[in-house]
N, C-alpha and C positions, 0 to 999 in steps of 0.2 A: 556545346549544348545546342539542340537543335527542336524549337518549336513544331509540336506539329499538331492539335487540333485545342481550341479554345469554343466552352462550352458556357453561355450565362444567361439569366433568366430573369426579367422584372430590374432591369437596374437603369434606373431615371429615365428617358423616354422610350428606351426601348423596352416596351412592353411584351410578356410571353419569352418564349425560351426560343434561342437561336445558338446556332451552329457555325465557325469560321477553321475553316480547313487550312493551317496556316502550307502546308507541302505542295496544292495547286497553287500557293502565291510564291512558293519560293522555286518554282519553273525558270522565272523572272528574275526573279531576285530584288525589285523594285517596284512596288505597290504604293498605290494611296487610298488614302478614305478620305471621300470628298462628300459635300451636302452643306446646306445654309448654316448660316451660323446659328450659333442652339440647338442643333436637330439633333444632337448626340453623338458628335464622331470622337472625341475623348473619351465618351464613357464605354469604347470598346479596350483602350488603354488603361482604364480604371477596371475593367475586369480581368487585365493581366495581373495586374500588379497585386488585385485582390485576391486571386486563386493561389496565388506564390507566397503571399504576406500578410493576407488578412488589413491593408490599408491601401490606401489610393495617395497618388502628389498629393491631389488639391482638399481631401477631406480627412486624410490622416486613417488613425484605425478606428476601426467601430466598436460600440458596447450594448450594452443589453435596453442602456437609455439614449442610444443616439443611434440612429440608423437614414443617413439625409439621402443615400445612396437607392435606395429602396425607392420601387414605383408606387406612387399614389395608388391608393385603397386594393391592393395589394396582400398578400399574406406571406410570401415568401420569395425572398431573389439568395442568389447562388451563383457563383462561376466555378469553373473548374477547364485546368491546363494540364493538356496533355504534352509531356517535352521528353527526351532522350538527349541521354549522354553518352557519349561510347557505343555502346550496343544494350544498353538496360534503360528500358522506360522509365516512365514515370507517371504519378496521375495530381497535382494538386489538386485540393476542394477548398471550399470555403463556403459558408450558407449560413442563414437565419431567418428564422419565423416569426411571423405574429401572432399570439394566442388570441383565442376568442375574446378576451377582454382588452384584446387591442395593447397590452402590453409587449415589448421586444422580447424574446430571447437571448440568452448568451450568442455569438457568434462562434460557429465550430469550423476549424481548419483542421486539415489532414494532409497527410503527405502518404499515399499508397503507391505499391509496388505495382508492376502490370497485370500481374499475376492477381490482383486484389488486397493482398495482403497487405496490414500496417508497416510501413516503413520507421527502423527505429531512431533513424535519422531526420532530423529537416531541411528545408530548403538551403537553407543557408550554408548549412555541416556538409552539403551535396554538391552546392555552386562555387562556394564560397565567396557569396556576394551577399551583401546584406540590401533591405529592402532602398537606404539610402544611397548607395551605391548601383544600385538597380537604377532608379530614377536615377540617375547622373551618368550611365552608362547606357543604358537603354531605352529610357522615355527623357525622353527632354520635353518637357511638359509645358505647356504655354506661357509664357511669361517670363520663363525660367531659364532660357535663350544666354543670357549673359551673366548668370551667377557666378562661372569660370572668371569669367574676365576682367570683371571687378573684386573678385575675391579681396579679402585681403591676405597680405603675407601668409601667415598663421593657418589662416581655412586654406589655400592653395598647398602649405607643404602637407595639411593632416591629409588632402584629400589626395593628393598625390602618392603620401606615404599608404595606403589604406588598398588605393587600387593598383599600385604595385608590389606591395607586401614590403615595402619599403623599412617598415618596422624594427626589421628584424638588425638594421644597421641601429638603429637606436640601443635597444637590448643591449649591443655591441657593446658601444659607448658606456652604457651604463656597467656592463660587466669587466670592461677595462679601468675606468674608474672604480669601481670597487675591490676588484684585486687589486688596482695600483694602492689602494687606500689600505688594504688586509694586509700588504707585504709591508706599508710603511710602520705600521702599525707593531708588525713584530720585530722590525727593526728599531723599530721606538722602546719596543719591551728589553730586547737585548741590550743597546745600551744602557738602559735604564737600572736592567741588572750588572751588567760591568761597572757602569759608574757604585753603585752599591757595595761591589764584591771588593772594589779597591779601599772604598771609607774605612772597611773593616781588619784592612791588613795592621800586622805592626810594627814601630818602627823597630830599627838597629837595635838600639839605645833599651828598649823597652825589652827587646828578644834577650838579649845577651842578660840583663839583669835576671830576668827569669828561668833561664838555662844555670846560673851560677846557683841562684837560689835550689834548684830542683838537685840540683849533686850534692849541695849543703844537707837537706832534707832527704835523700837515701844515705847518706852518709851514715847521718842521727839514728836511721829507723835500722840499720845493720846492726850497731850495736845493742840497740833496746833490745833487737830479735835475739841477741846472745844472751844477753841479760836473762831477757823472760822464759828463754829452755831452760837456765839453772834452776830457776827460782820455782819452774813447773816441775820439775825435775823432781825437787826438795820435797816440792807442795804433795807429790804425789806419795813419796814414803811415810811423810807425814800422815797423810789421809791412811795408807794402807796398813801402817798400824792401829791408830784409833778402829778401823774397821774389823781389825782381825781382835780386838780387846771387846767390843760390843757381840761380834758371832761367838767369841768364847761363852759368853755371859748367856747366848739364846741358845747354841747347842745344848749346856746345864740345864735349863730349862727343859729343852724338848726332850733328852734324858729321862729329866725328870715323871713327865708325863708318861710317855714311854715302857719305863715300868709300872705304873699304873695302869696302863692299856692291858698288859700281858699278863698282870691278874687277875683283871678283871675277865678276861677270855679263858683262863685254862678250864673252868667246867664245860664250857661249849668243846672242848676238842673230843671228849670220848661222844658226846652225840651226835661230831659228826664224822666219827669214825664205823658206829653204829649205822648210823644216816647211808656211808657208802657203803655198808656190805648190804646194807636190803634193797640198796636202789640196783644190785646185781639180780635179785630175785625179783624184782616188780619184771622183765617180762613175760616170767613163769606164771605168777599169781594174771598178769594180762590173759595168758592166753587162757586160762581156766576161768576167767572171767566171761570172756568172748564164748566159747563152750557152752557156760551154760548160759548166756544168752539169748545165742545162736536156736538151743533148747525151748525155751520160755519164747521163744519169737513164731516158730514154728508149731507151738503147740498151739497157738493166737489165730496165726493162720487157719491152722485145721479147722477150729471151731469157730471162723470167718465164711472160711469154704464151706463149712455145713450149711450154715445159714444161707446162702446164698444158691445154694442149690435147692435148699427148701424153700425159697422164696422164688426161684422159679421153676418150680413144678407149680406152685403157686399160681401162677402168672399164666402156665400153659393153661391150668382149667381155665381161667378166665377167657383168655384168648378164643377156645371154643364157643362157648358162648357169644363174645364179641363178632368172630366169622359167621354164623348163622343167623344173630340179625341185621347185620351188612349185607348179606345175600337178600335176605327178606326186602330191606330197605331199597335196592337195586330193584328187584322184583318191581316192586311200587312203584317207583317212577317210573320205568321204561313204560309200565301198563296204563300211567298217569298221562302221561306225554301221549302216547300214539292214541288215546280217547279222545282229548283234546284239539288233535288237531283240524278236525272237519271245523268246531267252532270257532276255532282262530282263522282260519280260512275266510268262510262265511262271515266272521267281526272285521276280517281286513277289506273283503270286498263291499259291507255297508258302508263303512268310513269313508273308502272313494265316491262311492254315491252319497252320500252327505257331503262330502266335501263340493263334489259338480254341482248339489242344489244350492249351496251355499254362495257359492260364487254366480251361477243365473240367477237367484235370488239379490244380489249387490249388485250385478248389472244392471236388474231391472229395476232394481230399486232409484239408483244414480240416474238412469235414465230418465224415470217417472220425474224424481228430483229435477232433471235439466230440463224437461219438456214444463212442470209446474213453475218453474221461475221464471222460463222464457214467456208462458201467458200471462203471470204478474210484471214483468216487464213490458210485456206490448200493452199492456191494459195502462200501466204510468202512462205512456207513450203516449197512447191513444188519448189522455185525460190531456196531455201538455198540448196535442196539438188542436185539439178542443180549443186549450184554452188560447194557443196561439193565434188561431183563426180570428175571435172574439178581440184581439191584440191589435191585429193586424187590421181589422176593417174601424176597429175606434181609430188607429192611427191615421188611417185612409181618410176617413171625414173628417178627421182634423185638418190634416195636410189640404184636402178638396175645400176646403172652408178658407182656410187661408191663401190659399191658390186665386179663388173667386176675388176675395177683397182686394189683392193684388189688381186684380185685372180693373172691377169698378173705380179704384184709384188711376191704375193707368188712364184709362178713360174717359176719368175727369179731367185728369190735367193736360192730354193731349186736345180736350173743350177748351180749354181754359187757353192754351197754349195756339189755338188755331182761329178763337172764335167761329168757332163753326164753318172754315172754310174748310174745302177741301183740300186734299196735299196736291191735286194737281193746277191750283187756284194759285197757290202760296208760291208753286215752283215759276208759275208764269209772271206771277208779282214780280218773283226776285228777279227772274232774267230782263224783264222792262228797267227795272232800276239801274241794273249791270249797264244794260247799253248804252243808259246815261252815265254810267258812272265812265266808262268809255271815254266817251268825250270829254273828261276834264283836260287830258295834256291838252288838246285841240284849242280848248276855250284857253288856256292858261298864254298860250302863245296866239292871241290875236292881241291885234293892237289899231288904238283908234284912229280913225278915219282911212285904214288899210282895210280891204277887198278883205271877206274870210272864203280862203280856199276851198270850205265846204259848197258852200252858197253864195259866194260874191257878194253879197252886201257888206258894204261899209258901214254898216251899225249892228252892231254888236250889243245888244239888252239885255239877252245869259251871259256875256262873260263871265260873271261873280256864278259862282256855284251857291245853291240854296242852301245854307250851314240848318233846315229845316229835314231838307233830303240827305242827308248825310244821318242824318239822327234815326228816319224810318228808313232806310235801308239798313241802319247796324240792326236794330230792333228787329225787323223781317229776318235779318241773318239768323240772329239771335233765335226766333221762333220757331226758323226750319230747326237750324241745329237740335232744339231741346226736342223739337215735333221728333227728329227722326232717331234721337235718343229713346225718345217714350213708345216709338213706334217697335224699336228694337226689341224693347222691355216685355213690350206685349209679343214678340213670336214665340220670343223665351220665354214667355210664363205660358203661352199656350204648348209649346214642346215640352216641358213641364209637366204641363195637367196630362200631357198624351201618354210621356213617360209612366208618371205616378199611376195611369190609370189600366197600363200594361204592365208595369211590377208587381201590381195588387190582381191582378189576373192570376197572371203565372204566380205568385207564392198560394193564392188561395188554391189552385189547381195542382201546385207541386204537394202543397200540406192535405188533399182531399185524397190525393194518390197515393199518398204517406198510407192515411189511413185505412183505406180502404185495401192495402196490403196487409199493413199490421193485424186489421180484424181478420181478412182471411187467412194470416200465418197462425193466430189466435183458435178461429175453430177448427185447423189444423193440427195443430197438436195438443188439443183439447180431447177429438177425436182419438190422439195415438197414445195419450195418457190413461184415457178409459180399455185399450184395449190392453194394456200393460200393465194397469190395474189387475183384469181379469186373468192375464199368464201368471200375474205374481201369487194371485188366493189358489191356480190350481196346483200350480210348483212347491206351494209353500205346504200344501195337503201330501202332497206325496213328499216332502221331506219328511214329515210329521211320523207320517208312516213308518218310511225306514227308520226314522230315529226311535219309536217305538220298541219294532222287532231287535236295533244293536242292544237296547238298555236290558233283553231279554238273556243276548249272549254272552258269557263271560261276566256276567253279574254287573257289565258295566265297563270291565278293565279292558285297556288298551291290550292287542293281541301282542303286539311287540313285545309287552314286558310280560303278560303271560309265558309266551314260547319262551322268552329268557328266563322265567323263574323255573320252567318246568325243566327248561335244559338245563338249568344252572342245578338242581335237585338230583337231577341224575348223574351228573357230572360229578358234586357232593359225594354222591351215594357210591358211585364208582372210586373216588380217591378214598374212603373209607375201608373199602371193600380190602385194597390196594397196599395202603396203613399197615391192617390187620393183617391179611395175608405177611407183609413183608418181615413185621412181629413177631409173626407165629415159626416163619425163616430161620430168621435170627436167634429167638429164645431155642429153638430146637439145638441149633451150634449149640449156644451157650452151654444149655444141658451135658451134654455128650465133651464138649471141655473142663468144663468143672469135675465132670466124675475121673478122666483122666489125672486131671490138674490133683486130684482128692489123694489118687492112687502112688502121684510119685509122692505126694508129702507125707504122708503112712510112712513111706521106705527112709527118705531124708530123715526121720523123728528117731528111724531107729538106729542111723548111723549116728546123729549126734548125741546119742544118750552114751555109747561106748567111746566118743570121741570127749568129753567131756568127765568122764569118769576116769581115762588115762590120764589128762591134765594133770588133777587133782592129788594125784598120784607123785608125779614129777615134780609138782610144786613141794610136797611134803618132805621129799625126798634131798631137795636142795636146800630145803627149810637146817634139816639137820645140819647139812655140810658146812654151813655159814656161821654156824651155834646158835641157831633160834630153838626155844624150846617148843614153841608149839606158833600158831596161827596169829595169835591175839600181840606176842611178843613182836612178833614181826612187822606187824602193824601198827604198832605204837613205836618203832624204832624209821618207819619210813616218814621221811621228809619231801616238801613237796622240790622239787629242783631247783628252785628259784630261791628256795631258802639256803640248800646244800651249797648254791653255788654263792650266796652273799655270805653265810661263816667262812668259804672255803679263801674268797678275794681276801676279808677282814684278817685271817690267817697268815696268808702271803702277805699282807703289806705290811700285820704288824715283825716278820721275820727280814721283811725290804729294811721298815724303818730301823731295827736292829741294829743292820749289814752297816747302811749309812750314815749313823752314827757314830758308827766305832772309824769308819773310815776317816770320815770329816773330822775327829778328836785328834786323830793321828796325825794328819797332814797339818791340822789347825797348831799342836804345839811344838812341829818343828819350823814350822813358819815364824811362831814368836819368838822362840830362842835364839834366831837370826836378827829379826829386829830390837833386840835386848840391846845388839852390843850398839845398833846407830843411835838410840835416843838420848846418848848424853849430845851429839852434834847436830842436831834436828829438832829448830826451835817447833815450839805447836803450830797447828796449819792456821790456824786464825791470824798470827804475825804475817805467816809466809801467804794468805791471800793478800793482805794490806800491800806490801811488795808486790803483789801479782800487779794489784790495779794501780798502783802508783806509776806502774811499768808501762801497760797496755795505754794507758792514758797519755801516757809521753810520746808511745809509738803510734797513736791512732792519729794525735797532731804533727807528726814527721812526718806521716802517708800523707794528711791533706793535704800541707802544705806540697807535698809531691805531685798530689793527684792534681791538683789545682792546675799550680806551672806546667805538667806534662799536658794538662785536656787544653791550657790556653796555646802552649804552642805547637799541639797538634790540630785544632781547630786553623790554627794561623797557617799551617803548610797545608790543608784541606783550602781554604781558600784562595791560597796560591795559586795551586792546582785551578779549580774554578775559574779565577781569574783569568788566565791560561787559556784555557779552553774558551769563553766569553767572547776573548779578543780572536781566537781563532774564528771562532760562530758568525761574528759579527761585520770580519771583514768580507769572511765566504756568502754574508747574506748580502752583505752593500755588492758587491760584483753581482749575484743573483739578479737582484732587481732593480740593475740599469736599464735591461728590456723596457720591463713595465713602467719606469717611471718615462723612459723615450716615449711609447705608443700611449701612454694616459695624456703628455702632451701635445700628443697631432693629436687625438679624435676621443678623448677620455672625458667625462662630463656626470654631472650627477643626476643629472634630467638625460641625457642622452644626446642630449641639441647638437653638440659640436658636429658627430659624427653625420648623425641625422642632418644636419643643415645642409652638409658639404653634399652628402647623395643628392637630396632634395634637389639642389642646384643640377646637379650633371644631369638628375631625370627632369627636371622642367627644362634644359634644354632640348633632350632625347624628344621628348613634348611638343616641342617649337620647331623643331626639324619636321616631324613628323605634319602637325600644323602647317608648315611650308607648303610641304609636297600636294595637301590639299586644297590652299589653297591658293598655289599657282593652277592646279587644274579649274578652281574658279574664275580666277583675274591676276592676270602679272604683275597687276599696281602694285602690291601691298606684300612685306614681306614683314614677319614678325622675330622681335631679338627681347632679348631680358638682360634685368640689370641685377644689380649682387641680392636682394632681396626680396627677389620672386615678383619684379612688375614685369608688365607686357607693355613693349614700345613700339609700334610700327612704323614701320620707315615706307614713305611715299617713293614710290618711285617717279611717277610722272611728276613732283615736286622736287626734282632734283637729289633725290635720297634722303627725304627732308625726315627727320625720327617726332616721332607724333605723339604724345601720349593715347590710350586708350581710351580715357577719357573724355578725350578732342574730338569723337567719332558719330558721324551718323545715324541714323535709326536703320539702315540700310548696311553701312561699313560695318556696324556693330553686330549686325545678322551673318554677313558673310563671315567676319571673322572668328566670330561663337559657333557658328557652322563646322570651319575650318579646325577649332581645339575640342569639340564635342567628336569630330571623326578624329582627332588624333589621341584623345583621351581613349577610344572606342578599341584603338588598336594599340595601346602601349599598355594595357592593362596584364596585368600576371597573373591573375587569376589563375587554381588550376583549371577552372571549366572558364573557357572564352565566352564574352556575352554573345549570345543569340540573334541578337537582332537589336534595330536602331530606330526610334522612333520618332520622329520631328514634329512638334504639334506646333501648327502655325508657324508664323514667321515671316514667310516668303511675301507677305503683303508690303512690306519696307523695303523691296526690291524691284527695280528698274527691270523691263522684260529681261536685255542683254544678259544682267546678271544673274538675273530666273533662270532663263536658260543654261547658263554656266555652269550655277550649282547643280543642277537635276543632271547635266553632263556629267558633272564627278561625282553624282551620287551613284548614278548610271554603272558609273567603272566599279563600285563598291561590292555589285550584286555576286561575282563570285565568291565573296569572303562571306556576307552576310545578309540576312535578311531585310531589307531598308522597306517603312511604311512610314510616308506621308502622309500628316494630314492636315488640309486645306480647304476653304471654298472656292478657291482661285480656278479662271478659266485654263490659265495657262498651266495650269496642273492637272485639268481633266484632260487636256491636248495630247500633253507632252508624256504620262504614264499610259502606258496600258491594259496592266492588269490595275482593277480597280472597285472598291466597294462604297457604292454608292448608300447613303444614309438619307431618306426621305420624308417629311413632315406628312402625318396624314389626317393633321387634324389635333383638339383636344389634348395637346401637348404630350402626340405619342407620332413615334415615327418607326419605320421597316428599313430593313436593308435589303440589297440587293448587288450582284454584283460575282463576281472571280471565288471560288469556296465558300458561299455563303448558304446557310439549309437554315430555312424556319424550321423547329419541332413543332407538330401538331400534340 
């Protein structure tokens, strides 16, 4: 991951939007940000951290009610970091506003592509570092120096586990433990069911009683079974005689009815012997039927066709008629239309000239309207600044009124204050006093009968200071001072009356210009109103006009719909025309088809009158053959089919039932005369069922008892079987999971710890090496080792290898050293994006020059790998770096940069 341009605007003294080009500082590879303490050189680290996360170290994340980061009276701050990964950009944003009512906004973060577009990923999903991790990799934020080093246990493996991905050894643990737990578990079930499968076995003693029992019990049921075939045996001839003695009894019967049936049928047999010789001549009698049908249909026709051919000869007169006044009606409009149209013309071209007056009349009208409200508007005008003027000079002499008393009071009391001396009276008073007052040390330090240094004399009669003159010189004090108060009072009440008396100039002179505009904007368009007046009465004449002469043409009606009625009439008149014509077409066909259509049905009438009269013929002729006497005979001996064919079925079945009677009779008493000779040895069936169930009942209790013994000790060789298997299952599972129960106790765990602890350890050594190598490149004193629970112990060298705790340590040792695991934290990290860069805020002030210089030496060696930015006030840090961004106080708690990639946006 490679920084390369950070953009932010209004955040805590840096006021306004600036520009840090991080790829002119990574030339070097080693940069600082230097400037006084306060001036802002963190809050350039707080706009990293802000653009990528939306929070800073030291004030966490923002909301829509907390925003500390934001510059005073202010409306909006924002950062935004441009970085690259691999070969694909990037852009973080982050920003919020303050509404007009001085409320926050939400805080909006983005993560965009370079191309602009939303990125569907975040920072995080992209670096794979989180914003905590960031700060502990990348900004070591001020104070923050020894969070490492005091850790305790706990915080040092999470923080370890987190920025190596360390994790994933826990998961481990935890999934070795849990399939150790899944595999015990169904070993647990398997025994569980073995021990089960054996409770249920049975013994020796138990099998063999019940193996004897079950051969006792089919024994028993073989003989019942022989039993119960005789006795069904018996049962059955039994039943098959009383059976055949009951069907002798309803055979007699149906007999009986039988011939009942067959006399009561024999008059139906000659009617339906009658019935079939006419239903031979019904299709004779059909077709003579059909014949003269065919006759009577066609003669219907004919005198159909008459009429319809009378009815349109009919129709032709009409038609005539109809054509002659469709022509006429055509005639009329075409002569209608083309009269008309000069007046549609001349109606169309008034209408636009009504229309043009119509509209310069609305112009002018609007106009007239905007010029008449504009003079009722300067006319208010003109009345306020009237009345303003009249305002302004009451106020004047108010103000000038009290201005004057001002001064007469001043005046007095600078009298009162001076007694009428003057001020350059009072100023000489005072300085005569001063000079005495001068001489007090002088007097204070004489003594009697000693020379005074002044004067030589040895007597001294001022010594004592007059406690009289001390009184009128405060007082003198006292009067200049008020004098030159009062005096004050009065230039500023005269600047005052001079002001007051030049404001009241100019508003009287800016409100007299007022007016004197407004009146001449007033008979300005007073003047343009009257002559707009005079366009409007002559335009509005010649509208009148033309609307006169249109209300003449077309009686008033729009030309449009004129042309269209008159088109539309002839257009009428022509599909009429059109109608008829097509009418008069068609009935003509019609005509000349009907006299044809007249002509063949003539000829058809006279074929079916001879076709019809043969029929009639044929039909009489087989009438004889069949022995009908005449027509009427014949007809009263036809039946409809339906009936012919229900005597003809009743017929047949009663000659069926006959047949099947005499057969059934037959077979029925050689059948009895066989069972004659068994029923002296075949008790009745009603004994032989008693024996049936006395049997079955014996035999159904032989079975159970069988069924029983056989399901118990087949149930008992099924779980043998089972059993068997169980033991096979169970040993094949204990060999299974020797593995797992081996690896659950090196590193197995239900938290994960075990596994987790053991890496921990080998990468906080990996840690401490790394920590070594940086810093021996600071100072050979100190080399650092750990103990089984993640502490840091260093061992002095120049103390004879003496092991220190961390604890024990300087405000100086504690910086080198936290120096030293912050670079080794910086590169043992697995991230898959490497951190960027390394950032140091303060520190170095707990350090001795030698060791100042030491550290900035092994920061120095860092700059190939990564980006390294210092920040300090320290001199020996503005010395010792070169490239460098200087942060500068300019005042009102805002400061500038300046320096190696740094651009103010204007």
């Amino acid at each position: 991951m490679q920084l390369l341009t950070l953009r932010f605007k209004n955040l805590n003294s840096l006021y306004g939007e600036w520009e840090i080009d991080f790829t002119a500082l990574s030339q070097n590879g080693l940069f600082s940000i230097t400037g006084p303490t306060g001036s802002g050189k963190t809050t350039i680290l707080d706009a990293v951290s802000l653009a990528l996360y939306g929070s800073t170290p030291r004030l966490g994340r923002f909301t829509s009610g907390k925003n500390e980061i934001m510059s005073k009276n202010t409306d909006i701050s924002l950062s935004e970091l441009t970085f690259q990964i691999g070969k694909r950009g990037y852009k973080a944003s982050w920003r919020q506003k303050r509404h007009k009512n001085r409320e926050l906004s939400t805080p909006k973060c983005a993560l965009f592509n370079m191309d602009g577009s939303l990125s569907e990923l975040n920072v995080e999903q992209i670096t794979g570092v989180n914003s905590t991790d960031f700060e502990r990799l990348v900004l070591l934020a001020q104070g923050k120096w020894t969070t490492f080093l005091y850790a305790r246990e706990n915080e040092k493996a999470a923080l370890l586990e987190n920025l190596t991905d360390a994790e994933i050894y826990r998961r481990i643990s935890q999934k070795v433990y849990e399939r150790s737990e899944s595999e015990e578990n169904i070993l647990r079930g398997l025994q569980t069911k073995l021990s089960d499968l054996k409770s249920r076995l049975l013994t020796a003693e138990t099998k063999s009683k019940l193996e004897q029992r079950l051969a006792e019990s089919k024994k028993e049921a073989d003989a019942l079974k022989r039993e119960l075939t005789v006795i069904n045996d018996r049962l059955t001839l039994a039943r098959e005689s009383e059976r055949l003695k009951s069907e002798a009894e309803l055979l007699d019967r149906q007999l009986e009815t039988l011939c009942k049936d067959e006399e009561i049928f024999n008059p139906y047999r000659t009617k339906v012997a009658a019935a079939k010789r006419a239903a031979r001549l019904i299709p004779f009698q059909q077709n003579a039927d059909n014949c003269r049908q065919m006759l009577l249909k066609d003669e219907a026709d004919r005198l159909a066709l008459f009429q319809a051919l009378s009815d349109a000869q009919n129709e032709s007169g009409v038609l005539k008629i109809q054509l002659k006044t469709a022509e006429d009606s055509l005639n009329a409009a075409v002569h209608e239309l083309s009269s008309a149209e000069a007046d549609i013309n001349e109606a169309r071209r008034l209408d636009l000239l009504t229309a043009q007056y119509e509209r310069e009349l609305d112009r002018i009208g609007r106009e007239a309207e905007r010029l008449d409200n504009g003079v009722k508007a300067a006319f208010k005008d003109i009345t306020a600044i009237d009345a303003k003027i009249v305002e302004i000079n009451s106020s004047f002499e108010k103000l000038l009124s009290e201005l004057r008393e001002r001064h007469i009071l001043a005046d007095t009391e600078l009298l009162r204050l001076t007694g009428g001396e003057t001020a350059a009276a009072l100023t000489a008073k005072r300085a005569e006093y001063l000079v005495k007052a001068e001489l007090t040390d002088h007097r204070e330090r004489l003594e009697d009968n000693k020379p005074c240094p002044l004067c030589g004399s040895v007597e001294h009669p001022y010594k004592t200071f007059s406690s009289q003159f001390i009184k009128e010189l405060s007082i003198l004090e006292a009067a200049i001072d008020k004098a030159k108060v009062v005096e004050k009072e009065k230039l500023e009440l005269q600047r005052l009356d001079s002001e007051l008396q030049n404001q009241h100039e100019r508003e009287l002179i800016t409100l007299t210009e007022r007016g004197k505009a407004l009146t001449a904007s007033v008979e300005k368009d007073a003047a343009e109103l009257s002559i707009k007046e005079g366009e409007y009465k002559i335009i509005k004449a010649e509208s009148d006009a033309v609307k006169a002469r249109r209300a003449e043409l077309l009686e008033g009606r729009s030309p449009d719909v004129e042309s269209t009625r008159l088109k539309m009439a002839r257009e009428d008149a022509e599909k009429l025309l059109q109608v008829v014509q097509k009418r008069r077409a068609e009935l003509d066909a019609e005509l000349t088809r009907l006299k044809t259509q007249s002509e063949t049905l003539l000829q058809k009438i006279s074929e079916d009158k001879l076709a019809a009269e043969h029929s009639i013929a044929i039909l009489m002729e087989n009438l004889k053959k069949e022995g009908f006497a005449d027509l009427d005979e014949f007809k009263s001996a036809v039946l409809v089919e339906s009936e012919i064919t229900r005597l003809t079925i009743l017929e047949r079945e009663l000659a069926d039932r006959r047949n099947s009677v005499d057969i059934r009779k037959g077979d029925l008493n050689k059948r009895m005369e066989e069972l004659e000779k068994l029923e002296s040895i075949i008790p009745p069936s009603i004994e032989l069922e008693h024996e049936r169930e006395a049997a079955l009942s014996k035999l159904a209790a032989a079975a159970g008892a069988a069924g029983e013994c056989g399901h118990i000790l087949k149930e008992n060789e099924q779980f043998c079987a089972a059993a068997s298997v169980a033991v096979e299952q169970t040993e094949l599972f204990e060999n299974k999971i020797k593995p797992w129960r081996t690896l659950n106790a090196l590193i197995g765990s239900a938290r994960g710890d075990k596994f987790a602890k053991a890496v921990q350890t080998l990468i906080f050594g990996d840690l401490l090496d790394k920590a070594n190598v940086e810093l021996l490149k600071i100072s050979n004193r100190y080399r650092l080792s750990r103990t089984d629970n993640l502490e840091i112990q260093v061992i002095d060298n120049e103390q004879r290898q003496a092991v220190r705790s961390a604890k024990n340590l300087s405000g100086g040792e504690s910086f080198i050293i936290s120096l030293a695991l912050a670079l080794g934290l910086s590169s043992l990290s697995t991230r898959k994006v490497s951190p960027p860069a390394l950032f140091l805020d303060e520190g170095f002030g707990s350090l001795d020059t030698e060791h100042a210089e030491q550290a900035l030496n092994a920061l120095a060696g860092l700059k190939s790998r990564k980006l390294i930015g210092l920040i300090s006030h320290l001199d020996i840090i503005k010395q010792k770096v070169e490239y460098q961004i200087k942060v500068e106080p300019v005042g009102e708690g805002k400061s500038i940069l300046m320096g190696k990639g740094v651009r103010r946006i204007e």
